[in-house]
C-alpha positions in Angstrom: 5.5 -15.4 66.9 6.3 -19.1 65.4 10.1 -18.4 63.5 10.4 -20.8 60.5 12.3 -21.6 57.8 11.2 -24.0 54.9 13.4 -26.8 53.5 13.2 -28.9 50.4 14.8 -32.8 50.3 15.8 -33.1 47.1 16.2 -36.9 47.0 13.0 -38.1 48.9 9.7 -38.8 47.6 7.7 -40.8 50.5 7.3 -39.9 54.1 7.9 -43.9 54.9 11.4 -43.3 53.4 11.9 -40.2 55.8 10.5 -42.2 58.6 13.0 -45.0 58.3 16.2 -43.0 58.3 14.9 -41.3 61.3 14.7 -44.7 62.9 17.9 -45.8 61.8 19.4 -42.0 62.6 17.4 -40.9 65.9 21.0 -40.6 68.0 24.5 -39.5 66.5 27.5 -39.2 69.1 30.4 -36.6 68.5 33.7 -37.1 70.4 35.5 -34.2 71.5 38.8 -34.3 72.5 38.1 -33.4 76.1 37.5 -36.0 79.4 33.4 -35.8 79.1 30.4 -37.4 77.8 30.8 -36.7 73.9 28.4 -34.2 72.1 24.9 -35.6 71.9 22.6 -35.5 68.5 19.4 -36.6 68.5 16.0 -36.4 66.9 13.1 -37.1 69.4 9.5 -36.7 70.6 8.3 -33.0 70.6 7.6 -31.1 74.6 4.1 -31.5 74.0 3.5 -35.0 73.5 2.9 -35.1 69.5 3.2 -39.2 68.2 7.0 -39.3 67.4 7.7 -40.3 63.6 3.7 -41.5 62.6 2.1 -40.4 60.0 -0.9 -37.6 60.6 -3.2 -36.2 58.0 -4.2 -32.9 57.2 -7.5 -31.6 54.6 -6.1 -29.0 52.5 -8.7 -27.6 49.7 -10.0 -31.2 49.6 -6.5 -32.5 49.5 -5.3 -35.1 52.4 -1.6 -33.8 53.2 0.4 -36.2 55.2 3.3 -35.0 57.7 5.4 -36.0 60.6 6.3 -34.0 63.7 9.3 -34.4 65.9 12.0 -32.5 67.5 15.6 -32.3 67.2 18.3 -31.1 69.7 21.9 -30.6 68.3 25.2 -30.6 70.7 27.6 -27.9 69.6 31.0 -27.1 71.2 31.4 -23.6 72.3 35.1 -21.7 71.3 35.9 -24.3 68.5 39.2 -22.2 67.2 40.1 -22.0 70.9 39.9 -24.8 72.6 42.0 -23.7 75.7 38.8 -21.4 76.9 37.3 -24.8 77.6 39.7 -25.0 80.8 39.7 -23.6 83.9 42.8 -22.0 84.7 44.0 -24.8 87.1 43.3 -27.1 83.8 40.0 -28.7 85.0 37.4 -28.8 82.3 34.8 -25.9 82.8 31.1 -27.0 83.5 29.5 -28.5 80.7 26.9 -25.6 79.9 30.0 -23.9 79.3 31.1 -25.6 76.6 28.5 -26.5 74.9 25.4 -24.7 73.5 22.3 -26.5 72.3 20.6 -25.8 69.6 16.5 -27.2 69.7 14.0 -27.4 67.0 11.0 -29.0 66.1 10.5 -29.7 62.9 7.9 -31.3 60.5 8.1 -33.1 57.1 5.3 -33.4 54.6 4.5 -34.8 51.5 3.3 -32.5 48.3 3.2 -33.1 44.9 5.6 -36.4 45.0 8.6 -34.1 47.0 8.8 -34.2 50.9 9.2 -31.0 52.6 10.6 -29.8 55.8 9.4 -27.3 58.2 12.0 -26.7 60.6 10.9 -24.1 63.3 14.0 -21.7 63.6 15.2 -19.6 61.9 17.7 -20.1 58.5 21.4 -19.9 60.3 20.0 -21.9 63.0 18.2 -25.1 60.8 21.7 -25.4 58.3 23.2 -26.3 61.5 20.8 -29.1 62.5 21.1 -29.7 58.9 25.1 -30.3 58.9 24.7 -32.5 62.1 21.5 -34.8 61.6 20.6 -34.6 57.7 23.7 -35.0 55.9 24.0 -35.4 52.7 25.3 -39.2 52.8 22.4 -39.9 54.5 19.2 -38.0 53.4 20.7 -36.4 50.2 20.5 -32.9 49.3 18.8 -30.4 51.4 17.9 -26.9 50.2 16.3 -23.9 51.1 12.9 -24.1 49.4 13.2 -20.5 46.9 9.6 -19.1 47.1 10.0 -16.5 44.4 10.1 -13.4 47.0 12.4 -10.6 46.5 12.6 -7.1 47.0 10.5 -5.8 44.8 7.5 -7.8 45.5 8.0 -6.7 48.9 7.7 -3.1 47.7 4.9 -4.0 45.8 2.9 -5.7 48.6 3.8 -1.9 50.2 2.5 -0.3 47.4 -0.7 -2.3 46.7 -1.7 -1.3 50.3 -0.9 2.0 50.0 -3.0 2.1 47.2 -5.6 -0.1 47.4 -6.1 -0.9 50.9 -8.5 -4.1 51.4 -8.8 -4.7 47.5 -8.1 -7.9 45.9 -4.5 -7.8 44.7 -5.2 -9.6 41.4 -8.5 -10.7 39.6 -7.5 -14.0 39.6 -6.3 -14.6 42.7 -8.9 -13.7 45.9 -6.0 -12.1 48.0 -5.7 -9.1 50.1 -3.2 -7.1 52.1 -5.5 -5.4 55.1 -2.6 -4.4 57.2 1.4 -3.4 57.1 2.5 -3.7 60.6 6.3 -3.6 60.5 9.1 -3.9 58.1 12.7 -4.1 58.0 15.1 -2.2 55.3 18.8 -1.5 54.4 19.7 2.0 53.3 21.0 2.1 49.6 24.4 2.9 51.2 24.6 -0.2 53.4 25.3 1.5 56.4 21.8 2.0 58.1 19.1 -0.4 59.1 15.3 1.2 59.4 12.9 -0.2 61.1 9.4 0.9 61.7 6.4 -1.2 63.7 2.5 -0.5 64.4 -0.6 -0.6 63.5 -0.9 2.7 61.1 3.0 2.3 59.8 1.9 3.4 56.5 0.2 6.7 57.1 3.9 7.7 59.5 6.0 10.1 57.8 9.0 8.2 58.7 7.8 5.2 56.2 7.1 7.2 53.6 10.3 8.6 53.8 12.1 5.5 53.4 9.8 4.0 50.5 10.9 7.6 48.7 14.5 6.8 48.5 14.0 4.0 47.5 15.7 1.9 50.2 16.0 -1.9 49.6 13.5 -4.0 52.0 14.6 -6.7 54.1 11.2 -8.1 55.7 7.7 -6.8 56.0 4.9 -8.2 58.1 1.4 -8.0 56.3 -1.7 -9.1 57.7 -3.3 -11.3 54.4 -6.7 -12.0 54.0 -7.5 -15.1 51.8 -11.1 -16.6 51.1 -12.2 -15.3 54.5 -9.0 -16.5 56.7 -7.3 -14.0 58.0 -2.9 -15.1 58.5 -0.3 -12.0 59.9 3.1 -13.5 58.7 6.6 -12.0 58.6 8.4 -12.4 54.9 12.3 -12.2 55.0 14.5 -12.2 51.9 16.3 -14.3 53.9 14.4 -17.3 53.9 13.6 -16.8 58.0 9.8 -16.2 58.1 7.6 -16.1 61.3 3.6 -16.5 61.9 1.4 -14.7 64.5 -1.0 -17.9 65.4 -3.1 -15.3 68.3 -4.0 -13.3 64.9 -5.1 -15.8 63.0 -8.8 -16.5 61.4 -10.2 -19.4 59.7 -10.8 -22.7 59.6 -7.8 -24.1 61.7 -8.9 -22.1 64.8 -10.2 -25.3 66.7 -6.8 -26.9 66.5 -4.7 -26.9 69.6 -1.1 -26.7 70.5 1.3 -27.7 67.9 -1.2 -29.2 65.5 -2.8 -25.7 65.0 0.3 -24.2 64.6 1.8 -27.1 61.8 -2.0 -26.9 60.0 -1.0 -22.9 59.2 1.9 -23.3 58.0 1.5 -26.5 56.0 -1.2 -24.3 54.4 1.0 -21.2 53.9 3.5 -22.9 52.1 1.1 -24.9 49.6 -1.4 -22.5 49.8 -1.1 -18.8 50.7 2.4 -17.9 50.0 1.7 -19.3 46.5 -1.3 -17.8 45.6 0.8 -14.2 46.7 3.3 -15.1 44.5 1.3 -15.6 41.9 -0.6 -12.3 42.1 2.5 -10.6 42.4 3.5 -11.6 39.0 0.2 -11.3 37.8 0.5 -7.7 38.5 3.4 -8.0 36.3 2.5 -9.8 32.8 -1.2 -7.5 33.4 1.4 -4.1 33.4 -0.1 -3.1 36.6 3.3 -3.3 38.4 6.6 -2.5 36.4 9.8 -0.1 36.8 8.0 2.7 35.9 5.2 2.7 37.9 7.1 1.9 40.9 8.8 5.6 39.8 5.1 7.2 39.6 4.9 5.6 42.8 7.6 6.6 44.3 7.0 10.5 42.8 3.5 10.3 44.5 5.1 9.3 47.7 7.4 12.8 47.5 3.6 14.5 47.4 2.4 12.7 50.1 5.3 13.7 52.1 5.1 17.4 51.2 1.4 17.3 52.3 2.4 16.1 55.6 4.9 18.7 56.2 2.6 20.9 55.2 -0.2 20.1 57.2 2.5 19.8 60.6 3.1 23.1 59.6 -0.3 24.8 59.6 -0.5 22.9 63.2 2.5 24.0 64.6 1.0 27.6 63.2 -2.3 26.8 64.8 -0.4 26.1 68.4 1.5 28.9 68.6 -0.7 31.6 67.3 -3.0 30.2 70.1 -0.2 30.4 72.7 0.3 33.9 72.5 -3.0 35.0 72.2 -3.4 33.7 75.8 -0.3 33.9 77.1 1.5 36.3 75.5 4.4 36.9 78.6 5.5 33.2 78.7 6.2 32.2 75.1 7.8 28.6 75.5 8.9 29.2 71.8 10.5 31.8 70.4 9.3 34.0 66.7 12.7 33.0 65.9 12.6 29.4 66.5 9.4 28.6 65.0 11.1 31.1 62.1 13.8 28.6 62.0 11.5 25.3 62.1 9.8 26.7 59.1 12.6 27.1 56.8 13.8 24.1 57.9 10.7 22.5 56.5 11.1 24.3 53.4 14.5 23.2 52.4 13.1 19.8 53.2 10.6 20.5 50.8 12.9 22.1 48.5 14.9 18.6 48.5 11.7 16.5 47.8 11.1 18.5 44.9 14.6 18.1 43.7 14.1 13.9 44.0 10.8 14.0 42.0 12.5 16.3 39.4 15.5 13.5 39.6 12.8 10.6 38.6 11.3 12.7 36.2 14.7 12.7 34.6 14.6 8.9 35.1 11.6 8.4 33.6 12.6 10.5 30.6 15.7 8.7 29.9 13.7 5.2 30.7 11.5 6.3 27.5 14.4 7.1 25.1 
C-alpha cells in the first residue's frame, strides 16, 4: 500500500511560486562537527523518471487540477545526544551508513481552490522531518497538517453503517458506500492494549464485535468505498498517516501508469472522496440518523449479536460431541466434565454481556433525564 500524509502551505497560492523556491532551494548542506562530507538535503527528480518541477494537469469532475511531482531525500545524523557512538573505539569515524540515516520521499504539490497542497508520500512523523529540513518556515511559510474532519466517532460510524447497511448509500445526498471493512486498529479504554483485527469477513468475527461492545476508542480502519461506480480501499488514521491500495482500485484512472496513476487517486481522494465521506458523516448527524444514543442502541444490539454467536458455538460444540460418542464412545478426546466446564464458562460470559446492556440501559435512562 501507498503511505501518505496530506499537508497544507498556508502562505502559497500559485504552483509557479512553489516552483521557484524549489529552484532556488533544490540542495541545503548541514555541517556536522565530524571530518566528512556534511549532511546532504536535497529535492530532486523522482526513480521513475517523472519531469522534475513542471507543471502537469489532471481532469477532476470537469475541473483541470495542476500539480508537481518530485522527490526529496533528507540527511539525518544518527545518536544526536551522543555523539561519541559516531567513533570507533580507536577514534576513527564509523562508516558513513552508520551515522547517518536517510529519510526519502516523493512528494506532490497541487493547486485547489486558490491554496497549494502537498502530498508527501510517508507517513506523518516521517514528512515533519523533511518538513524541518527543506520547507522551513523562513522559506515557504507555515506548513500544516491538512485536518480532514475525521475522528473517532465517524470511524465508529463508518463501522456501524456497514454493519448495518451493508452496500447502501450512506447519505441521500451523497452517492457513497462502505462495501467492505478489512482491518482496523483500536486502543483499549484503559490505554494499555492495542487490538487489531484483518480480513475479508472482519465484521461477522466474534472478536470485532467484542471490541465495538466496549466501546474501545478506534485508531484506523480500512474500508473499501465505492463512489459513482469507482471502487478506492484506503486506510484512515486519526493520525493523519493514511495509505491507498492502488491493485484494488476501480474507475476511471485505471489506464494511468506508475506514479501518475498513483498521484491521480490521491489528488482525487483528497478533493474528492474523503470529502464527500465527510460530508455524509455529518449528514448522518444534522438528519438524527447518527447521535450518542444510537451509537448506545448500537452498541446494546452488538451485546445480542454476541450472545447469538455464543450461542450458536455452543449448539456446535453440542452437535460435535454428541456425535463423537455416538461413534466412538471408548476414545472420548473431551471429557463430560470439560465440555461441562466450557458451557458455564459461556454462560458467565453471557451473564456479563447482559450486565453491560443492563449498564447502557442505565445510560440511556440517565441520558433522558
Amino acid at each position: 500500500m501507498d503511505t501518505f500524509s496530506i499537508w497544507e502551505f498556508n502562505e502559497i497560492e500559485k504552483l509557479e511560486t512553489s516552483q521557484e523556491k524549489i529552484e532556488n532551494n533544490k540542495e541545503i548542506y548541514e555541517n556536522i562537527e565530524w571530518d566528512d562530507e556534511p549532511l546532504k538535503i536535497e529535492i530532486k527528480q523522482t526513480d521513475n523518471g517523472d519531469e522534475f518541477n513542471k507543471i502537469k494537469t489532471l481532469n477532476i469532475n470537469g475541473e483541470t487540477i495542476r500539480y508537481i511531482s518530485f522527490a526529496t531525500s533528507v540527511d539525518r545524523p544518527k545518536n544526536v545526544t551522543l555523539t561519541d557512538k559516531w567513533y570507533l573505539p580507536d577514534g576513527k569515524l564509523k562508516p558513513r551508513n552508520e551515522r547517518v540515516r536517510t529519510i526519502n520521499s516523493d512528494i506532490i504539490l497541487f493547486e485547489n481552490d486558490g491554496k497549494v497542497y502537498g502530498v508527501f508520500f510517508i507517513g506523518i512523523n516521517g514528512a515533519k522531518q523533511i518538513i524541518s529540513k527543506l520547507f522551513s518556515k523562513s522559506v515557504w511559510g507555515e506548513v500544516s497538517k491538512l485536518e480532514l474532519g475525521i475522528d473517532d466517532d465517524m470511524l465508529f460510524w463508518m463501522f456501524k453503517s456497514f454493519i448495518d447497511f451493508e452496500t447502501k448509500q450512506l447519505s441521500d445526498n451523497v452517492p457513497i458506500c462502505i462495501t467492505a471493512i478489512r482491518s482496523y486498529l483500536a486502543k483499549t479504554r484503559d490505554t494499555l492494549n492495542t487490538l487489531r483485527g484483518k480480513g475479508e469477513k472482519i465484521s461477522a468475527i466474534l472478536g470485532t464485535l467484542a471490541f465495538l461492545f466496549n466501546n474501545d476508542k478506534l485508531k484506523s480502519i480500512r474500508p473499501e468505498i465505492q463512489y459513482k461506480g469507482e471502487v478506492f480501499l484506503i486506510e484512515l488514521s486519526l493520525s493523519g498517516t493514511y495509505k491507498l491500495d492502488q491493485t484494488e482500485y476501480e474507475g476511471q484512472f485505471i489506464s494511468l501508469k506508475g506514479n501518475e496513476k498513483r498521484d491521480a487517486i490521491v489528488i482525487y481522494l483528497i478533493i474528492v472522496l474523503l470529502p464527500k465521506l465527510v460530508d455524509a458523516y455529518k449528514e448522518n448527524i444534522k438528519s438524527s440518523e447518527w447521535s450518542r444514543e444510537l451509537k448506545i442502541d448500537f452498541i446494546k444490539r452488538l451485546g445480542v449479536m454476541i450472545k447469538e454467536n455464543v450461542d450458536s458455538e455452543l449448539e456446535e460444540m453440542e452437535k460435535i460431541e454428541i456425535g463423537h460418542c455416538d461413534t466412538n464412545l471408548d476414545k472420548k478426546l473431551v471429557s463430560d466434565k470439560d465440555i461441562d466446564a466450557d458451557i458455564e464458562e459461556f454462560d458467565k460470559d453471557i451473564e456479563e454481556f447482559d450486565k453491560d446492556i443492563e449498564e447502557f440501559d442505565k445510560d440511556i435512562e440517565e441520558f433522558d433525564k
